[in-house]
C-alpha positions as YAML, in Angstrom:
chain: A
units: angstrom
residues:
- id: 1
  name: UNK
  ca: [-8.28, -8.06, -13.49]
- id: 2
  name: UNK
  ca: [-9.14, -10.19, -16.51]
- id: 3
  name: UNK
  ca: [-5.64, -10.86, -16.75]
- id: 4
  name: UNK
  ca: [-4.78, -12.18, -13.38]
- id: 5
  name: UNK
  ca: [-7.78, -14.75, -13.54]
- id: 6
  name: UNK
  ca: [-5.86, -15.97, -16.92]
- id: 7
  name: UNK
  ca: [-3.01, -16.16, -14.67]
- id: 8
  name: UNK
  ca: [-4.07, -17.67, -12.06]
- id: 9
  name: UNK
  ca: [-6.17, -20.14, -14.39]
- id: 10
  name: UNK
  ca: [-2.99, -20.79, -16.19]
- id: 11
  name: UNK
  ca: [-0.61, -21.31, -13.35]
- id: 12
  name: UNK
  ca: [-3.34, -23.63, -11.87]
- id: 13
  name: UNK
  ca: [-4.09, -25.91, -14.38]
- id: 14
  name: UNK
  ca: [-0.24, -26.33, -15.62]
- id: 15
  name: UNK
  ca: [0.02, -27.61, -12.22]
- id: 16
  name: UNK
  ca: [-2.39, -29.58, -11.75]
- id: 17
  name: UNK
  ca: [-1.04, -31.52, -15.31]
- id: 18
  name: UNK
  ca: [2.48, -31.59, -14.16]
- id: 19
  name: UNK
  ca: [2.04, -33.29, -10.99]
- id: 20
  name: UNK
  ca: [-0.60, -35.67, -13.32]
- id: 21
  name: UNK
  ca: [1.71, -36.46, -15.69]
- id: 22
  name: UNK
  ca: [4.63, -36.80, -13.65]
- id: 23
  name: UNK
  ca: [3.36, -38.87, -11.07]
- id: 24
  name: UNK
  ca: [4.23, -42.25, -10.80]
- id: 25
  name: UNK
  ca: [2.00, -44.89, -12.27]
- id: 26
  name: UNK
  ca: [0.70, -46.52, -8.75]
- id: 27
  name: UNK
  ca: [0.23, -43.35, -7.01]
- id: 28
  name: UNK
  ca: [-3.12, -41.26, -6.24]
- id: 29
  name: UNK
  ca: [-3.43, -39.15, -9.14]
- id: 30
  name: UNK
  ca: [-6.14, -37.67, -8.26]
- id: 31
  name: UNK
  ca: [-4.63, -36.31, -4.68]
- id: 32
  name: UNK
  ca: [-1.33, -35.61, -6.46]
- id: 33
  name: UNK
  ca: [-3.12, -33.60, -9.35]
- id: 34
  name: UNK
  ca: [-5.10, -31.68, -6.59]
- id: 35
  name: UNK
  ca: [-1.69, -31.14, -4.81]
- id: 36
  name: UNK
  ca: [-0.35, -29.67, -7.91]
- id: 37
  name: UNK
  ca: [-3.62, -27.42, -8.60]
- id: 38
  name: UNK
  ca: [-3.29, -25.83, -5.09]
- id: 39
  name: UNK
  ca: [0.16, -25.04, -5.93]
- id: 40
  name: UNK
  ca: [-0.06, -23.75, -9.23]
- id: 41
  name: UNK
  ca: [-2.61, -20.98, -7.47]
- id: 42
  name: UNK
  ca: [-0.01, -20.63, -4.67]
- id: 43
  name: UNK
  ca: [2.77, -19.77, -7.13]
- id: 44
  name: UNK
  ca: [-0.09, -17.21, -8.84]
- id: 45
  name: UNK
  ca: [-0.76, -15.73, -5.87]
- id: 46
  name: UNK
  ca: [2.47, -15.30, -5.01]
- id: 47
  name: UNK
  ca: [3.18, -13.48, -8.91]
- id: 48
  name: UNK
  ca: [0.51, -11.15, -8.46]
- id: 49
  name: UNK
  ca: [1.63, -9.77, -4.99]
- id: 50
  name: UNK
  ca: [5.18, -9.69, -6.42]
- id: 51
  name: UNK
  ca: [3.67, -7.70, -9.34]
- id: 52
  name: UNK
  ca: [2.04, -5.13, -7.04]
- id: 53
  name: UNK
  ca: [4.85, -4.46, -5.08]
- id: 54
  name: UNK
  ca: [7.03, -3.93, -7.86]
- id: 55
  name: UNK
  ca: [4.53, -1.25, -9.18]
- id: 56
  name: UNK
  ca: [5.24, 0.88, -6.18]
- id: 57
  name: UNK
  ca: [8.79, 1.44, -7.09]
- id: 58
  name: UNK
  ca: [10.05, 3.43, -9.87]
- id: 59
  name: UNK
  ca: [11.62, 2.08, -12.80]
- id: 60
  name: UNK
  ca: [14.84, 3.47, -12.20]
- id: 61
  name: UNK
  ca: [15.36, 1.29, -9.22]
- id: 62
  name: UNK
  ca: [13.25, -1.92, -11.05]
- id: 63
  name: UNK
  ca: [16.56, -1.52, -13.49]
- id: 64
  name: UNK
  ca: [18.93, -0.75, -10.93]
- id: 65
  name: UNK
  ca: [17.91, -4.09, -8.99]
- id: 66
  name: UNK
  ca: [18.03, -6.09, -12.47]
- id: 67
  name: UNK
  ca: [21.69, -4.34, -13.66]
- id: 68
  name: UNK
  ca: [22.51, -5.21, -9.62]
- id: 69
  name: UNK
  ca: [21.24, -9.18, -9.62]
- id: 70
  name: UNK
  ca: [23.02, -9.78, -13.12]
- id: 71
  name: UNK
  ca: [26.29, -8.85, -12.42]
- id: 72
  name: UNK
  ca: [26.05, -10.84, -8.87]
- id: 73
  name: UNK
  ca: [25.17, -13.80, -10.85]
- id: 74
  name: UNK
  ca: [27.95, -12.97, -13.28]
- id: 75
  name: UNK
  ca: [30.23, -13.37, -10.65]
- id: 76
  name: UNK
  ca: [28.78, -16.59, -9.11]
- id: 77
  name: UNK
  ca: [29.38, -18.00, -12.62]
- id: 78
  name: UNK
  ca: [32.97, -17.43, -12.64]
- id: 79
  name: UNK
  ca: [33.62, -18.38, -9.60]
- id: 80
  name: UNK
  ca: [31.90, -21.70, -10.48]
- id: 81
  name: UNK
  ca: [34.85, -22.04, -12.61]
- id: 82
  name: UNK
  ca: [37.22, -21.98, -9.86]
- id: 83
  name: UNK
  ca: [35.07, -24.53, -8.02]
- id: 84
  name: UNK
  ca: [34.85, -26.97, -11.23]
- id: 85
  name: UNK
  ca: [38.73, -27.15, -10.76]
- id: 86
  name: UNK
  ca: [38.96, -27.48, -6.84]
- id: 87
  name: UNK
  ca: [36.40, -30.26, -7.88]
- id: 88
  name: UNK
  ca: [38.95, -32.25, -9.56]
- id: 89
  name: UNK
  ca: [41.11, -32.58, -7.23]
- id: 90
  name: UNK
  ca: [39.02, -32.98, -4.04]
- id: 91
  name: UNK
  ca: [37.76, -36.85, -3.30]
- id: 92
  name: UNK
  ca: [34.32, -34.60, -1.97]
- id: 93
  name: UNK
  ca: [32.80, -33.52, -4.89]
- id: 94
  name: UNK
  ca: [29.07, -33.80, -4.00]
- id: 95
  name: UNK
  ca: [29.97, -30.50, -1.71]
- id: 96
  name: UNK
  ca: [30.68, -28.42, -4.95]
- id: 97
  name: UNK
  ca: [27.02, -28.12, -6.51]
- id: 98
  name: UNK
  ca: [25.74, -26.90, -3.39]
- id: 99
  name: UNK
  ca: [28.27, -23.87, -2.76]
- id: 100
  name: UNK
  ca: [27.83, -23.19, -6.15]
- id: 101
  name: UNK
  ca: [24.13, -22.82, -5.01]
- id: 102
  name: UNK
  ca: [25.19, -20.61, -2.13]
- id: 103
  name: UNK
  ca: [27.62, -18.81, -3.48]
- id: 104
  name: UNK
  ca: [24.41, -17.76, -6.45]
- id: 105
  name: UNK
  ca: [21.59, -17.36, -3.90]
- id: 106
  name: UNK
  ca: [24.36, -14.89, -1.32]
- id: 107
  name: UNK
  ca: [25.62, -12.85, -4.86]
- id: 108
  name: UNK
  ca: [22.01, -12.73, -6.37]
- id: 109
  name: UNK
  ca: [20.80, -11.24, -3.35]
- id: 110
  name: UNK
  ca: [23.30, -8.51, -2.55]
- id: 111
  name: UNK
  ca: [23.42, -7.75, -6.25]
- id: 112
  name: UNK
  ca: [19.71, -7.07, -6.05]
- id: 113
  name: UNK
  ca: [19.80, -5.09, -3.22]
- id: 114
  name: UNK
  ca: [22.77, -2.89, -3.46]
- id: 115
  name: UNK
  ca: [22.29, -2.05, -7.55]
- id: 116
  name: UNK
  ca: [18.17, -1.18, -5.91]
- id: 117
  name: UNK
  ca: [19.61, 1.28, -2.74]
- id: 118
  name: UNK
  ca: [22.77, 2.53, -4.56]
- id: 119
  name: UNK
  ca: [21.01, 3.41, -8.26]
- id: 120
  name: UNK
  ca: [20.45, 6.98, -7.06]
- id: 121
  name: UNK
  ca: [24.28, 7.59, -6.68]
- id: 122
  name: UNK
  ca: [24.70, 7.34, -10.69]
- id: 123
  name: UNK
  ca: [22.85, 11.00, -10.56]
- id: 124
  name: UNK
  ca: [26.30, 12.37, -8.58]
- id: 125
  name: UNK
  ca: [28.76, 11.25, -11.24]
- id: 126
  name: UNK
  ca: [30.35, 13.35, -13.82]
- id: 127
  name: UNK
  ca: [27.58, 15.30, -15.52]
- id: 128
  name: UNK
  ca: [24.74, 13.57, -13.13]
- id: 129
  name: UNK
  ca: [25.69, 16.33, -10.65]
- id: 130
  name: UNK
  ca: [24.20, 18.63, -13.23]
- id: 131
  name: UNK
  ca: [21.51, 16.66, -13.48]
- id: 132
  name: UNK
  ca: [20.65, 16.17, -10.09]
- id: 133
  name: UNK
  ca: [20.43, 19.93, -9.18]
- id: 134
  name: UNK
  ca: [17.45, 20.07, -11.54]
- id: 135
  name: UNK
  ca: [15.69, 17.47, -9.28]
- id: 136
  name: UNK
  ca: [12.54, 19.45, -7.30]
- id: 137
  name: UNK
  ca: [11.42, 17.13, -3.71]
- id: 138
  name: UNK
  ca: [8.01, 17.77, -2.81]
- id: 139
  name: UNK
  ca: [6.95, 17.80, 0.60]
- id: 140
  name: UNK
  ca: [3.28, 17.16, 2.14]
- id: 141
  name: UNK
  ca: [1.94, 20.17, 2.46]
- id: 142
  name: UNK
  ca: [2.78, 21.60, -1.06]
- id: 143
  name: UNK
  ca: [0.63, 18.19, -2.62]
- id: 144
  name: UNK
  ca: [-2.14, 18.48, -0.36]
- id: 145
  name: UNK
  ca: [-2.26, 22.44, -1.29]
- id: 146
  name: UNK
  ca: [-3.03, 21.57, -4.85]
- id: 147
  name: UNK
  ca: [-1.40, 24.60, -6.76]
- id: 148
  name: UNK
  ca: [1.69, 22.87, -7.49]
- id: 149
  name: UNK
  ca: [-0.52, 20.67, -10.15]
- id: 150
  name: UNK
  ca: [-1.83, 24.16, -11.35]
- id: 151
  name: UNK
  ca: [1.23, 25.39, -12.04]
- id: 152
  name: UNK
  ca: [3.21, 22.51, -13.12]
- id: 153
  name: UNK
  ca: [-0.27, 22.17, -15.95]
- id: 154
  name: UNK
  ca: [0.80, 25.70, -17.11]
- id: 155
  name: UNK
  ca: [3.90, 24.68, -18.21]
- id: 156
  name: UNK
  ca: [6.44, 26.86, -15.81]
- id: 157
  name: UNK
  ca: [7.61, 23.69, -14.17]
- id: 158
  name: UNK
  ca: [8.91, 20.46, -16.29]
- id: 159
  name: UNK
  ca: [11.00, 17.80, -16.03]
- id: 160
  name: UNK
  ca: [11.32, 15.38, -12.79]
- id: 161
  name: UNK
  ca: [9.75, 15.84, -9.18]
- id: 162
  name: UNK
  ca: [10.36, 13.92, -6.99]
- id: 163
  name: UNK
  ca: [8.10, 12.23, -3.47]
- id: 164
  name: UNK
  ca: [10.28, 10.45, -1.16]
- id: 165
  name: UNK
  ca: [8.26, 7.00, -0.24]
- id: 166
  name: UNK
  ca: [7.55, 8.37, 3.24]
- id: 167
  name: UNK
  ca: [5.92, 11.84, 2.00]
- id: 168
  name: UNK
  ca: [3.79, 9.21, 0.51]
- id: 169
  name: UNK
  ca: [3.46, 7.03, 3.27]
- id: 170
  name: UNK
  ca: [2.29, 10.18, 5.49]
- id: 171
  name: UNK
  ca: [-0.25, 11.09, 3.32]
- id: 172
  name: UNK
  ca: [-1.98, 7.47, 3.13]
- id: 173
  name: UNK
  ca: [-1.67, 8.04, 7.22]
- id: 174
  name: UNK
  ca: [-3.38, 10.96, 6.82]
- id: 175
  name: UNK
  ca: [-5.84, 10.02, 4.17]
- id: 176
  name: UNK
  ca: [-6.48, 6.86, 6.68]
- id: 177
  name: UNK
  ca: [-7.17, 9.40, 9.98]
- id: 178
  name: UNK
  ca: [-10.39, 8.87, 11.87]
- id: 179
  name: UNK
  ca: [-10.35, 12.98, 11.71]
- id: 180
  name: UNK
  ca: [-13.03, 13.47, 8.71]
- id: 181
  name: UNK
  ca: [-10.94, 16.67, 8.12]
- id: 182
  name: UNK
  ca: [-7.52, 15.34, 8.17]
- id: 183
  name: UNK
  ca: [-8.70, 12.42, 6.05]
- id: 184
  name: UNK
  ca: [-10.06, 14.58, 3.56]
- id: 185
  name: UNK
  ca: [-7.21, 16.40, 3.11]
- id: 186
  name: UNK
  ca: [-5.21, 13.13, 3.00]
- id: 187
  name: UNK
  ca: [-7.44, 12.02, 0.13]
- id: 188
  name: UNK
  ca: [-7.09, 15.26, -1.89]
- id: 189
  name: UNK
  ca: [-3.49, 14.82, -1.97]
- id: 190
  name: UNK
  ca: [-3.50, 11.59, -3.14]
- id: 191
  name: UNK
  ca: [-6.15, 12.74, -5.97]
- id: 192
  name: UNK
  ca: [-3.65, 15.88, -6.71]
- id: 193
  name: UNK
  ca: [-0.42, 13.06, -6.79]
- id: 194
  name: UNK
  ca: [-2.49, 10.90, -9.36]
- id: 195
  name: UNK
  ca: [-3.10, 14.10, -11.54]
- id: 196
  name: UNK
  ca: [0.05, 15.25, -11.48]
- id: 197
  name: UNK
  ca: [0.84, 11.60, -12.85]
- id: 198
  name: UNK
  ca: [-0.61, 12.20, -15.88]
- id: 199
  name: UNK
  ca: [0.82, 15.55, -16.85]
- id: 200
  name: UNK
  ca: [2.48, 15.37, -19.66]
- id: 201
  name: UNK
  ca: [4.90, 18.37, -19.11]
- id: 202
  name: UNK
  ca: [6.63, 16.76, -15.36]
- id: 203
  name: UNK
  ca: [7.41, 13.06, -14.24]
- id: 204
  name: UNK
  ca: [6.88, 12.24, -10.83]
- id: 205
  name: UNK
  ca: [9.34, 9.78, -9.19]
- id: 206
  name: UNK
  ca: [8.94, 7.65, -6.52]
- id: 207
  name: UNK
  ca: [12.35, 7.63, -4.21]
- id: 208
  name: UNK
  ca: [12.79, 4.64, -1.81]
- id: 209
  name: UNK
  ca: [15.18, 6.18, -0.26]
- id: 210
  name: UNK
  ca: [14.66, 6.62, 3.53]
- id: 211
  name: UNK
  ca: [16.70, 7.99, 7.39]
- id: 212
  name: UNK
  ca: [15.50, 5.87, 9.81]
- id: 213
  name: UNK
  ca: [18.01, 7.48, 12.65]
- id: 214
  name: UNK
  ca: [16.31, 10.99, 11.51]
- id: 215
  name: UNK
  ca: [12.89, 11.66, 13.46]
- id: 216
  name: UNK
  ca: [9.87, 13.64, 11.57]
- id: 217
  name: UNK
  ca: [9.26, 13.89, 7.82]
- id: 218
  name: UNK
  ca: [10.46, 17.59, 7.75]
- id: 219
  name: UNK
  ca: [14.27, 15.99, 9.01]
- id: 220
  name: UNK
  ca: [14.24, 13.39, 6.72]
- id: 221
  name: UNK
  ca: [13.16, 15.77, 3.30]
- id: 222
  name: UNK
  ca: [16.15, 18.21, 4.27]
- id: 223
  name: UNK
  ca: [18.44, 15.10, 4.48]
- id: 224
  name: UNK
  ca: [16.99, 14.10, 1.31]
- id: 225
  name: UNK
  ca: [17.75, 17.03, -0.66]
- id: 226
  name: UNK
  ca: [20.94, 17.81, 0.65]
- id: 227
  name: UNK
  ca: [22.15, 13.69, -0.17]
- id: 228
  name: UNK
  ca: [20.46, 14.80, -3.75]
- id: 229
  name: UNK
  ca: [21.63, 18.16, -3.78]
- id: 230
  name: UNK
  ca: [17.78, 18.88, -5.12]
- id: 231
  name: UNK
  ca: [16.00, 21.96, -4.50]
- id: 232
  name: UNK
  ca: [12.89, 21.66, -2.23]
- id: 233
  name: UNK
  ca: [9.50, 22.20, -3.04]
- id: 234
  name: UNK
  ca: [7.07, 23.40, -0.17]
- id: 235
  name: UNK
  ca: [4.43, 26.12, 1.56]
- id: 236
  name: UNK
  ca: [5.72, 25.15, 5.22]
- id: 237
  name: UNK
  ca: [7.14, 28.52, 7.00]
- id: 238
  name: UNK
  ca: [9.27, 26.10, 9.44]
- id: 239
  name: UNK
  ca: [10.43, 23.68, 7.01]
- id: 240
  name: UNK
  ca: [10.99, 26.41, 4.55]
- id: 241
  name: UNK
  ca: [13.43, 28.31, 7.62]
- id: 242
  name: UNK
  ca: [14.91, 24.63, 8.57]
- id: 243
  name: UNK
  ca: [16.03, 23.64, 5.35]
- id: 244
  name: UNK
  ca: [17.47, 27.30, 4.35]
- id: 245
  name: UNK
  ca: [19.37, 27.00, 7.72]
- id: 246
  name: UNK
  ca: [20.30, 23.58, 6.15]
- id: 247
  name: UNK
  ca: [22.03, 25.50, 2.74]
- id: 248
  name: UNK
  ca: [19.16, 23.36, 0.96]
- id: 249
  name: UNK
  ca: [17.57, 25.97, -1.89]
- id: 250
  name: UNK
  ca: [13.84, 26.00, -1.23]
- id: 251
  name: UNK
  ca: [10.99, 26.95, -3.51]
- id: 252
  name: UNK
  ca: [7.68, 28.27, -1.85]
- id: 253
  name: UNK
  ca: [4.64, 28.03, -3.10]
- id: 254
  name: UNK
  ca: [3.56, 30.49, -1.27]
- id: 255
  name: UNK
  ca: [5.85, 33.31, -2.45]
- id: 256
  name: UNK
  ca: [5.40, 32.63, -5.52]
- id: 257
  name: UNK
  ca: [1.86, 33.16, -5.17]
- id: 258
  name: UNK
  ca: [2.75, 36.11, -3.50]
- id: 259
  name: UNK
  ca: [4.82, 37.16, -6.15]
- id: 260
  name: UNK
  ca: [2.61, 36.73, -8.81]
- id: 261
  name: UNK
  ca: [-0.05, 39.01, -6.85]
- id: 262
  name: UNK
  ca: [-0.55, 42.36, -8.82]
- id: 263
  name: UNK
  ca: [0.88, 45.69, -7.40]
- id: 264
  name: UNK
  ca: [-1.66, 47.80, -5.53]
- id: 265
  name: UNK
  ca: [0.02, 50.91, -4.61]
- id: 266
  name: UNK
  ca: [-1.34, 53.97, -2.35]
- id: 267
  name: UNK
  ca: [-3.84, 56.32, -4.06]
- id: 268
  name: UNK
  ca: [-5.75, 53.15, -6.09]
- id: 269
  name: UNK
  ca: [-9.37, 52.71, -5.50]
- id: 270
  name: UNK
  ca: [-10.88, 49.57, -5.04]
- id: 271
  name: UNK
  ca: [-14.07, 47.89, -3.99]
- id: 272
  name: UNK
  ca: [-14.56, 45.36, -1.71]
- id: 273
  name: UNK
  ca: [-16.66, 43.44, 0.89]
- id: 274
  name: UNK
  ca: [-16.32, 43.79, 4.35]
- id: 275
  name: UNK
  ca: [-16.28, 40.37, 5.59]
- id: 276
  name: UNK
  ca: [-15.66, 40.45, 9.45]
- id: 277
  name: UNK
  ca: [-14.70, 43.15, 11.81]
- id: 278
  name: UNK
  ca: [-10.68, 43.70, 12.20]
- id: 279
  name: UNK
  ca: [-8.57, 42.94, 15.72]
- id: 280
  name: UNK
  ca: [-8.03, 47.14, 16.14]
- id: 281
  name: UNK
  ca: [-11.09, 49.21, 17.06]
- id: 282
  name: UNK
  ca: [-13.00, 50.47, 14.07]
- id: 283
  name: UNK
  ca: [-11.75, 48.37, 11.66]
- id: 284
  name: UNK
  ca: [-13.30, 45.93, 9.31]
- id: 285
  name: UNK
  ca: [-11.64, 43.01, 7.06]
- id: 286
  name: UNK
  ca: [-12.32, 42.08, 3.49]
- id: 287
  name: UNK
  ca: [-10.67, 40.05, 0.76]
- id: 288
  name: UNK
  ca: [-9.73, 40.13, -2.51]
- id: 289
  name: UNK
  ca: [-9.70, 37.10, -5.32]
- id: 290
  name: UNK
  ca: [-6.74, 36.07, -4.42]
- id: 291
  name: UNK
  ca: [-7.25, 36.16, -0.93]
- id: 292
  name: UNK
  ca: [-5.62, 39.41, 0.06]
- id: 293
  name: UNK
  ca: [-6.66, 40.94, 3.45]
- id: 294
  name: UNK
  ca: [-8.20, 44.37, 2.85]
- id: 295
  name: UNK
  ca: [-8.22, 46.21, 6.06]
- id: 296
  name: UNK
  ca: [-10.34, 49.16, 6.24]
- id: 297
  name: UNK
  ca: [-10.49, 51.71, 8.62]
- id: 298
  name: UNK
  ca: [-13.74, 52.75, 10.11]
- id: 299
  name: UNK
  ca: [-15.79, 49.77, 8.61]
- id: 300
  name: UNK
  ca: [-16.52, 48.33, 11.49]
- id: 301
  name: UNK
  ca: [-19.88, 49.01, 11.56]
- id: 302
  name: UNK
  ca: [-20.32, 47.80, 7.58]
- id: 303
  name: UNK
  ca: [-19.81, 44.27, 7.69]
- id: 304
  name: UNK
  ca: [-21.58, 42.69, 5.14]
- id: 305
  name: UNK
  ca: [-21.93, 45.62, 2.66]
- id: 306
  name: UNK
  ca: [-19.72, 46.03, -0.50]
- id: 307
  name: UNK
  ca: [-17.72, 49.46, 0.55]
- id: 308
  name: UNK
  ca: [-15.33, 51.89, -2.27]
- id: 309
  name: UNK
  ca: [-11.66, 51.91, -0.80]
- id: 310
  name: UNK
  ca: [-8.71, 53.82, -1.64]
- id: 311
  name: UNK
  ca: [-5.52, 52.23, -0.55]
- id: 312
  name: UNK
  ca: [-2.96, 53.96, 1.94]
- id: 313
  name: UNK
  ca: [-0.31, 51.20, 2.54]
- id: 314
  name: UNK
  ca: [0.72, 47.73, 1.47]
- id: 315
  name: UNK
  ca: [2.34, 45.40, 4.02]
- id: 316
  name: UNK
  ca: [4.40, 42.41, 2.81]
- id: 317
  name: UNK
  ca: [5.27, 39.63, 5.15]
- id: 318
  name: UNK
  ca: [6.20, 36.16, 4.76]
- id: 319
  name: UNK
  ca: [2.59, 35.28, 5.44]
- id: 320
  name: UNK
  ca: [0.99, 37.12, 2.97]
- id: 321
  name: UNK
  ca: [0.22, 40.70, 1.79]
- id: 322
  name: UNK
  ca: [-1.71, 43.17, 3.96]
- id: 323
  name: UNK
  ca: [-3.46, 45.82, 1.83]
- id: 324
  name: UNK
  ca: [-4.66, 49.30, 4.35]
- id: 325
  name: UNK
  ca: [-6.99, 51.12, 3.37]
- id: 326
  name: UNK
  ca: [-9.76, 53.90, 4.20]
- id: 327
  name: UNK
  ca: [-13.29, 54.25, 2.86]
- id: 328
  name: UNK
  ca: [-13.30, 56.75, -0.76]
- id: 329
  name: UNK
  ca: [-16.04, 59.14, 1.44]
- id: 330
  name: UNK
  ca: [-13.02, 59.51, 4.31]
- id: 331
  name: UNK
  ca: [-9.94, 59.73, 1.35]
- id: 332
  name: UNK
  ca: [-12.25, 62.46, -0.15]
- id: 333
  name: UNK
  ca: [-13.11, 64.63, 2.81]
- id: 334
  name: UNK
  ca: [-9.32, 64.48, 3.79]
- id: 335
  name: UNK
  ca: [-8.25, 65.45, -0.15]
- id: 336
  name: UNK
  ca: [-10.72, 68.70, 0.28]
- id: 337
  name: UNK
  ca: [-9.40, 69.59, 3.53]
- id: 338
  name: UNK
  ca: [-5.96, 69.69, 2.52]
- id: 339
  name: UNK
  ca: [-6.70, 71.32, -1.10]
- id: 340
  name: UNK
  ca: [-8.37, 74.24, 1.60]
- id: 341
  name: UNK
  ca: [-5.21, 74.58, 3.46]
- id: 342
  name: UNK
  ca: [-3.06, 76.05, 0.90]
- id: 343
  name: UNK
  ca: [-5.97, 78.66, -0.44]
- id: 344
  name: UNK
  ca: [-6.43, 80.19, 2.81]
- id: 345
  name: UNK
  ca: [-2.67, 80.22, 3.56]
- id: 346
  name: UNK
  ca: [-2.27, 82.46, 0.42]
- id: 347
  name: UNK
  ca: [-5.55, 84.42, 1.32]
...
C-alpha cells in the first residue's frame, strides 16, 4: 500500500512539473500544471490496475506474453527496413512513419496475445510430453474438501497442480452466494487454495486457458486434461465416471481415503456408539474415526449408548465402506450354541 501512494505521489507530481516546465511562457501555468497533476494520477491509476491484473496470471504466461510481444516488435523493425527503402523512392513519404506505427501497434499486439494463449503448447514438445503427464488439474470439489492440502503437506504429492481460471472463478461465485452455506464453503476453498500456496513441497498454477463452446465446469476440466494430457484430481462420483469415459486418468480423493482405511475383517471386536437407528428393522448406525458406518444388528433400541461389536462382513462400494456387525452378547450366545452342537452329536 505504502508503495502505491509513492507511486501515485510520484507519477503525480512528475506531471504536474512536466506540463510546468514545458508550457509555453504566456500560457496558464497554473491550469496547465493542474492538467498535468490529474494526469500523472490517471497514468498511476491506470499502473496499479495493470499491476493487479497481471498478478492473477501465472508467470509462465507473464513470459510467454513478453517472449510473444518481442518477437512481434522484432518483426515490425525489419520490416521498417523495407519501408525506409519504399520511402526513397515514393514522392509520399509522410505516409511511411505512420505504417511503421501500425504495422508495431498490429505485431505488438498479436505477439502479446498469441505467445500469452499458445505458451502452454511448449509442455507438448519433445520431452514436454513427459512433462505434461505429471501435471495434476484440480477440480472444485476436491479444494473445497480440504484433504488435498493434507495430503499434499505430507509430502505424497509434489511438484505442479494445476486450477483452471474458471475452477477459480466458480468458487469466488460460490464464496459470493447469498446461501450462508454455499458461501461458506466457497470461502473455505479459497482459504484451502491460499494454503496450498504456500506449501513448499507443490506449486499451484493458475491456467487461463478456457472452452467457451463447452457448457458446465465438469465439461470444460475433462477438455482441459485431455488438451494437457494431465491426470485429474477430484471426489466427484459423476465427474470421476465422465472423465474415465473420457480416457482422462482420474485420481479420487475419496478412494484414496478409502484405501488408506485399515482392514477390519470378520471375527474383530470393536466398540462403538450407536448414533441413529439404521433404514432395516432392528438396526442401529454408528461411526468410526474415520467416518465408517458401523451397522449393528439389534441396536435399535441402544441409540446413544457405547455398545461391544464383533464384525460379520465388510462392504466396499464406491461410496464408502460399510462395516456389519452384531452386538459381542449375540456373537457369544451364537459361539456357545454352535460349540454345543458338535458335543451332543458325539454324545
Amino acid at each position: 500500500m505504502i508503495i502505491r501512494i509513492i507511486l501515485i505521489l510520484a507519477c503525480s507530481i512528475s506531471g504536474c512539473a512536466i506540463a510546468y516546465y514545458s508550457a509555453a511562457p504566456n500560457s496558464y501555468l497554473f491550469l496547465e500544471s493542474i492538467g498535468g497533476f490529474i494526469i500523472g494520477l490517471l497514468i498511476a491509476l491506470l499502473v496499479i490496475k495493470v499491476e493487479q491484473d497481471i498478478r492473477k496470471l501465472s508467470l509462465k504466461i507473464i513470459a510467454g506474453g513478453v517472449i510473444g510481444i518481442i518477437i512481434g516488435l522484432l518483426i515490425a523493425f525489419i520490416l521498417g527496413f523495407g519501408l525506409n527503402l519504399v520511402s526513397k523512392i515514393s514522392d509520399n513519404q509522410q505516409i511511411v512513419p505512420w505504417i511503421y506505427l501500425l504495422l508495431t501497434g498490429i505485431l505488438g499486439y498479436l505477439g502479446l496475445v498469441l505467445g500469452s494463449k499458445k505458451v502452454e503448447e511448449f509442455n507438448f514438445q519433445g520431452t514436454g510430453s513427459k512433462i505434461s503427464s505429471e501435471y495434476r488439474i484440480l477440480d472444485t470439489s476436491v479444494i473445497i474438501d480440504g484433504r488435498i492440502a493434507d495430503v499434499c503437506d505430507s509430502g505424497f504429492i509434489e511438484g505442479e497442480l494445476i486450477v483452471p481460471r474458471f475452477v477459480l472463478n466458480e468458487l469466488q461465485f460460490v464464496a459470493d452466494s447469498s446461501d450462508s452455506m454455499k458461501r461458506s464453503r466457497g470461502r473455505r476453498g479459497l482459504d484451502i487454495l491460499n494454503h496450498m500456496q504456500k506449501s513448499t513441497n507443490i506449486n499451484i498454477d493458475i491456467v487461463e486457458q478456457d472452452f467457451p463452446k463447452i457448457k458446465g465446469v465438469d465439461g470444460k476440466l475433462v477438455a482441459l486434461a485431455k488438451k494437457m494430457n494431465a491426470k485429474l484430481l477430484t471426489n466427484d462420483y459423476n465427474l470421476n465416471k465422465v472423465a474415465e469415459l473420457q480416457g482422462v486418468r482420474v485420481l479420487n480423493i475419496n478412494e484414496l481415503a478409502n484405501a488408506m482405511k485399515p482392514v477390519v475383517l470378520p471375527g474383530e471386536q470393536m466398540s462403538v456408539k450407536i448414533i441413529r437407528e439404521g433404514k432395516e428393522a432392528g438396526q442401529g448406525v454408528g461411526y468410526l474415526d474415520d467416518g465408517t458406518m458401523i451397522i449393528v444388528d439389534a441396536a435399535q433400541k441402544l441409540v446413544n449408548m457405547n455398545v461391544d461389536v464383533v464384525v460379520t462382513s465388510v462392504l466396499q462400494t464406491t461410496a464408502g465402506r460399510m462395516i456389519f456387525t452384531e452386538l459381542k452378547e449375540a456373537a457369544d450366545k451364537k459361539n456357545q450354541h454352535n460349540a454345543k452342537i458338535p458335543s451332543e452329536a458325539a454324545n
